[in-house]
N, C-alpha and C positions, 0 to 999 in steps of 0.2 A: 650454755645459757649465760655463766658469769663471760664469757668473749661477747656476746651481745650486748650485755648490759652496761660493759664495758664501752661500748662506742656509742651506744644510746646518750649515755654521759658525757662524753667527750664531746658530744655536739651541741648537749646542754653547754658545759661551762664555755666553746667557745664564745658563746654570744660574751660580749664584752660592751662597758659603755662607749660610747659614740661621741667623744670630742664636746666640747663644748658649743657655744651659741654660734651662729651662723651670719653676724653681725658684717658689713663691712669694717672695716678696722679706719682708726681716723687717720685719714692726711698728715704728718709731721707737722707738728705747729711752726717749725722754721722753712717749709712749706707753704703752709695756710697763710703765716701772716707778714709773707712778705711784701715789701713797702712799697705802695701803687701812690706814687705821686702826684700829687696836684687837686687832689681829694678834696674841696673846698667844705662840704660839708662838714657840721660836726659831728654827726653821726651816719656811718653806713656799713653795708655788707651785699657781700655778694655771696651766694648760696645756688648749688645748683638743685635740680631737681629731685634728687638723693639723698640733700641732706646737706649734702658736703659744704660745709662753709669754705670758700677759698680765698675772701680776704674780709676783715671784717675793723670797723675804726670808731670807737667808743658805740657799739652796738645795745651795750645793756643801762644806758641810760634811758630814764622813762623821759618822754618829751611827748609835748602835744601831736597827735596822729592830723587834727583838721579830716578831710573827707576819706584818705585812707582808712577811716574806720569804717567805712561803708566796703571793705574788703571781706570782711567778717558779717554784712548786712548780707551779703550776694553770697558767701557760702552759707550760711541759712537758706536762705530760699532755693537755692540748687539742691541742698539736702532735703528739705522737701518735697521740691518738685520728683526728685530720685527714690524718693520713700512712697510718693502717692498722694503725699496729704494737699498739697495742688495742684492744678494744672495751668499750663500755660497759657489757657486760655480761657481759665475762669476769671470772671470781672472783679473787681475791686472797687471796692466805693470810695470813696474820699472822704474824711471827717472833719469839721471845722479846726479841730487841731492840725492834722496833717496839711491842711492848706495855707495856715498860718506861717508857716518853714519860712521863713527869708532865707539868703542868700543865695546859690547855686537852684534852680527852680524850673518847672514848667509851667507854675502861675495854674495848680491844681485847683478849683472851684468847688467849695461845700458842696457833694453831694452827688459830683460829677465819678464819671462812670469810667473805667479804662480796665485792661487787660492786663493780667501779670505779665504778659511777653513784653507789652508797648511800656509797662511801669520798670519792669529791669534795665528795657534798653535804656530807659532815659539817666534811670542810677549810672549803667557803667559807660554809657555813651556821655551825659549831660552832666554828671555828680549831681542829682536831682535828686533836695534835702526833704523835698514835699513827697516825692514818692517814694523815697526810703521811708518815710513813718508809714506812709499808707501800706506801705509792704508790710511794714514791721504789725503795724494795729489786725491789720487781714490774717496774721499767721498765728500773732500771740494774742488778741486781744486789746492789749491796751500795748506802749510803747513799754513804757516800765516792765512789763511782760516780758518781751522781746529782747529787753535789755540782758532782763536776770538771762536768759538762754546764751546770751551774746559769752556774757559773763561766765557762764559754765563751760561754753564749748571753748573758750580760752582755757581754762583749767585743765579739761580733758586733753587738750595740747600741747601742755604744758608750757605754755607764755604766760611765764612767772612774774612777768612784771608791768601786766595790764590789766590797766579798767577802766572799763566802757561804760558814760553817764548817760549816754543816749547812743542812737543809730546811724548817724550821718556827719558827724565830727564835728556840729558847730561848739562851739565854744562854752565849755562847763568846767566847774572843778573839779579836781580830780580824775577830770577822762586824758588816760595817760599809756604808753605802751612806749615799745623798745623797735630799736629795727630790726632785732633778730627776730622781737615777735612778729611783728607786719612779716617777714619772710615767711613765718611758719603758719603762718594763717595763710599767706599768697599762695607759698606750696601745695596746702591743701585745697584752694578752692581751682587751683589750675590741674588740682586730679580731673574734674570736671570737667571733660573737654568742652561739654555744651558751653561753657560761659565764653568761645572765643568767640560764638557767634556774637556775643555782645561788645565785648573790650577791643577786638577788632576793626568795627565801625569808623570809619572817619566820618561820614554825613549820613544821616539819614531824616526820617519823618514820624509825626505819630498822627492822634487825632485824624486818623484820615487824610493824609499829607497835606495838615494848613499847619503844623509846626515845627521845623526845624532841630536837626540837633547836630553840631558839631562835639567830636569828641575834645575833653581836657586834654588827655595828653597827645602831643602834640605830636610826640616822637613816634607815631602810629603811623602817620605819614612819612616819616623823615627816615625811621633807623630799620635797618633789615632786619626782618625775621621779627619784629618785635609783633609781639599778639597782647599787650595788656601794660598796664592792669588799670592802675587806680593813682589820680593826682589826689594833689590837699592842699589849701593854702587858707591859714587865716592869720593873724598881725601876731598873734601869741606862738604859731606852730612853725611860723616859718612857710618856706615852699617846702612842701613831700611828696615824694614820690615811691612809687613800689611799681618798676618797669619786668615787665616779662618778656622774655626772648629764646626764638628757638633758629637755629640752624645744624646742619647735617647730625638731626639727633641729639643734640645739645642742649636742654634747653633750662635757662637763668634764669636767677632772680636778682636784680639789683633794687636796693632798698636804698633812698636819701631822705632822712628828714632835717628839718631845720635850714633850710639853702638861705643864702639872700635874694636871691631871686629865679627866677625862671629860667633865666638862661643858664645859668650857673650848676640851678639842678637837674636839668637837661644834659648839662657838660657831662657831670658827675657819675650819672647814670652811664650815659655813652661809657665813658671813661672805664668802668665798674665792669660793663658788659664784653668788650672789644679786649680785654684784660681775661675775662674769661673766655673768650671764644680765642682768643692768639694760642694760649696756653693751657687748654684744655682739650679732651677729646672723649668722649662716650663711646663705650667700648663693651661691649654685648661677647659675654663670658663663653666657651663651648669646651670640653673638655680637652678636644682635642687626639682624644683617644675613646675608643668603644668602650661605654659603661655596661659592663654586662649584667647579665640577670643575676641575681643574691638566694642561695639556698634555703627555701623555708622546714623549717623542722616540726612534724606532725601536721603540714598542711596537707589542704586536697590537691595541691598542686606544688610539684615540686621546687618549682624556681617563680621567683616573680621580676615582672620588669622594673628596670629604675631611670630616674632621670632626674638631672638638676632642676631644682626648686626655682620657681619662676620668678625674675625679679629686674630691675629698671637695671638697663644696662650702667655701668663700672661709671664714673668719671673720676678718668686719672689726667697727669702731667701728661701732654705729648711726648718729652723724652721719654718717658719710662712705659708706654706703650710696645715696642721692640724689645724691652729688657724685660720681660712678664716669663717667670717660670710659673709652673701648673705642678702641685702631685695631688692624687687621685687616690684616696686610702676609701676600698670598701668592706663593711663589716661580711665575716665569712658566712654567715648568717643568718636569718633572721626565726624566731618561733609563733606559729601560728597560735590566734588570728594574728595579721597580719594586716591593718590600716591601706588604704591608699594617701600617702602623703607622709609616711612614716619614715623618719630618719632612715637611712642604709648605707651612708657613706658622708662624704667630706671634699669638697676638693681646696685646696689650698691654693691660693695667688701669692707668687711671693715676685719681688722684683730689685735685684742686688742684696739678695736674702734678708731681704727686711719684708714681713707680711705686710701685704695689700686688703688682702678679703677673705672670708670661709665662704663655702657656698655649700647648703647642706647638700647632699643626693636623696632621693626622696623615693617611695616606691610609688609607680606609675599605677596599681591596682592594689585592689584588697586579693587575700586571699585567704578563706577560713581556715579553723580548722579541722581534722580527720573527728569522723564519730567514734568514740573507745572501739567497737564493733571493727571500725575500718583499720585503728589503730594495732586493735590486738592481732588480728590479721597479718597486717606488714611484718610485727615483730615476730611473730610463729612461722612468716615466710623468710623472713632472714635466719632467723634460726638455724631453722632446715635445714636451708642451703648450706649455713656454715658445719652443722653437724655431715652432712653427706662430702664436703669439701674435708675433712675431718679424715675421714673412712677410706680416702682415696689417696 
């Protein structure tokens, strides 16, 4: 019995902790911030979809956003739309405030009637300042309403260095933000894939096709693979821009604000984008070797399956694509119950032995544990055995 008891515990203390967080590891800042020339802006960045900042040029100064702040209007309402609390084709009224909006506009009328589908497209198709309030009043109540949430779900994101006076960027004090925040807000509303159907658009109609809309950014037409996002321009902000772009799996953010002009922030953006896509490549993790199943201890089942934890493919350097070593440590163990989704291993990315990435291993099922009943059982059959193995 003390030989049982003895390996009963052995199996106990194997379990051991499991490596720390599963984070990718950041780019080398002699990496990240090397010098992309010609940069006219005073502020920008380029971020891919991961996260990964890959070049960035006075990014955390707050500078006036202009219509880009309606980047943050349009993930509201797709969070919404994703939650239930509207539909894309419930109506919206207009309110003599909302129709008051100068600037960028569809000349919304007190009272008039339009669809959340046809009031989005005209935001990310038209930058249409009339019906981002209307959005904003339909969701929150009042604008000010809408604001504070604008205002909170920056925080929740941590875009440290903005605040939104209103919903559609016209011109107030103190409505101020960063380019790294415009990314980190871009990032999020392009989890969304619905919104390409909007930012996409080069022409379309609303009102029953008697009004027009051509998209701001221009470069929807002009640059490959581009799917977004959101122009700005007003005399205090400058020209901005926050362009999105996707090819073979790749897909950016370039962030300008502050341009001299249109053409300049058009360059800049290109410039930003073709700098990421020369010298980047998105790269979808596989072990490479068969992860096998991990021993559960007092479960109903002796082994459970595993599998790496699901996550946006890598974006690394094209050189170091070919130089990618892999190890693979999994725990010899695990003790019931047993989670689906529960750490079980680690794989390591290393590339000229400097870490790239952790990537947890995770189990592919739960699996409980044994009833005392079924426990005591096992231990009185092992027993046995070894007392008869004993005798012989």
């Amino acid at each position: 019995m003390k030989k049982c008891g003895k390996k009963v515990l052995a199996m106990v203390l194997s379990l051991g902790m499991l490596w720390g967080g599963g984070q990718a590891a950041q780019v080398p800042e002699s990496e990240q911030l090397q010098q992309l020339t010609g940069i006219q802006a005073p502020s920008a960045i380029l971020m891919s979809e991961d996260g990964t900042v890959l070049y960035e040029k006075d990014a955390d100064t707050p500078r006036e956003p202009a219509s880009v702040t309606k980047v943050m209007t349009m993930l509201l309402v797709m969070e919404a739309l994703e939650s239930g609390q509207i539909t894309l084709d419930e109506m919206v009224t207009t309110s003599a405030y909302a129709a008051s909006m100068g600037g960028s506009q569809i000349y919304l009328k007190e009272n008039e009637q339009m669809t959340v589908d046809e009031m989005l497209k005209s935001v990310a198709v038209a930058s249409a300042n009339d019906c981002a309030v209307a959005l904003a009043e339909h969701l929150a109540g009042t604008e000010e309403a809408f604001v504070a949430r604008m205002n909170e779900r920056a925080t929740q994101l941590g875009m440290t260095n903005t605040h939104f006076q209103n919903c559609n960027g016209l011109p107030a004090d103190g409505h101020v933000t960063t380019a790294r925040d415009i990314a980190i807000m871009s990032r999020q509303l392009i989890g969304h894939e619905k919104i390409f159907d909007y930012t996409k658009i080069w022409t379309d109609w609303v009102r029953n096709g008697t009004f027009g809309l051509t998209n701001t950014n221009k470069m929807i037409n002009t640059y490959q693979g581009m799917t977004g996002l959101k122009t700005g321009y007003t005399t205090g902000a400058g020209y901005c821009l926050s362009a999105t772009a996707e090819r073979d799996g790749l897909s950016l953010i370039a962030v300008v604000m502050g341009a001299a002009d249109s053409q300049s922030r058009n360059a800049d953006a290109a410039a930003l984008l073709n700098y990421g896509f020369a010298g980047y490549q998105a790269v979808t993790i596989t072990a490479d070797q068969p992860i096998m199943p991990v021993k559960v201890l007092l479960g109903k089942q002796e082994y459970v399956l595993c599998q790496l934890e699901e996550r946006p493919p890598l974006v690394l350097k094209k050189k170091l694509v070919s130089t990618l070593e892999k190890e693979l440590v999994m725990a010899p163990s695990l003790s019931a119950p047993v989670k689906a989704g529960a750490r079980a291993g680690l794989l390591t990315i290393r590339s000229q032995g400097e870490e790239i990435a952790r990537i947890p291993v995770v189990t592919a099922e739960k699996v409980a544990k044994k009833s005392p009943a079924g426990l005591f059982l096992e231990l009185f059959t092992v027993c046995a055995m070894e007392r008869e193995e004993g005798r012989m």
